[in-house]
N, C-alpha and C positions, 0 to 999 in steps of 0.2 A: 655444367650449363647453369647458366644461373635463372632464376624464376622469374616470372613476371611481378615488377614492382611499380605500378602506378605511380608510387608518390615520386618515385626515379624519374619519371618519362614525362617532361614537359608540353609534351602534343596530348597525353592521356588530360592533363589540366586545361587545355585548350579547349577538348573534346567537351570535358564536364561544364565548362565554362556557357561552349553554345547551348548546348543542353539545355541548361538552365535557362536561357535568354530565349526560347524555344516553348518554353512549357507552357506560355501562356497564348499562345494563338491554335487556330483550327483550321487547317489547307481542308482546300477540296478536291485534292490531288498530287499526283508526284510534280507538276510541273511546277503549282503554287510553293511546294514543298521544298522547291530545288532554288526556287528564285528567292525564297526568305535565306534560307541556310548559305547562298550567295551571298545576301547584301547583308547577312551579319558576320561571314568571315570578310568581307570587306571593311565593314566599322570597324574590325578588329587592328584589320590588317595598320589601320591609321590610330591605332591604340597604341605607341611603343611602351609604353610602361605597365600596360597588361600585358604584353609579352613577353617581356622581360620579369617579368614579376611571374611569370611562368617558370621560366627558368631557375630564378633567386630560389622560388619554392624546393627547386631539388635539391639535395646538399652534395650533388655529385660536382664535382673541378674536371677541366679538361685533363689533368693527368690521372686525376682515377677513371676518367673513361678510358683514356687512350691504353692504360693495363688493364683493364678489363673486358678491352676487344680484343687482344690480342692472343690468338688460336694457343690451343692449349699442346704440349708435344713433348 
């Protein structure tokens, strides 16, 4: 089984990414909380080149994933 690799997983750089863009506000609640972290994977969502640039970051290719999912036997 193989380990958890962050720099592999282009949703982990997404995550980090909000994060980031998050650290400088103060909610007065989960609802404030739910409605920022909304409209910033929305901004995202109309970023393609941040997300893409998610992906570039890993140096995984569709064929070393597709052998790398494939159940062990």
């Amino acid at each position: 089984m193989l380990t958890y690799a962050p720099d592999l997983n282009p949703v982990a750089a997404t995550w980090s990414s909000l994060r980031a863009a998050l650290l400088d506000f103060a909610v007065h609640g989960i609802e404030e909380l739910t409605a920022l972290v909304k409209h910033r994977l929305k901004c995202m969502q109309y970023q393609p080149e941040l997300l893409t640039g998610f992906i570039a970051k890993t140096v995984l290719t569709a064929g070393v994933v597709a052998v790398l999912g494939r159940p062990r036997g």
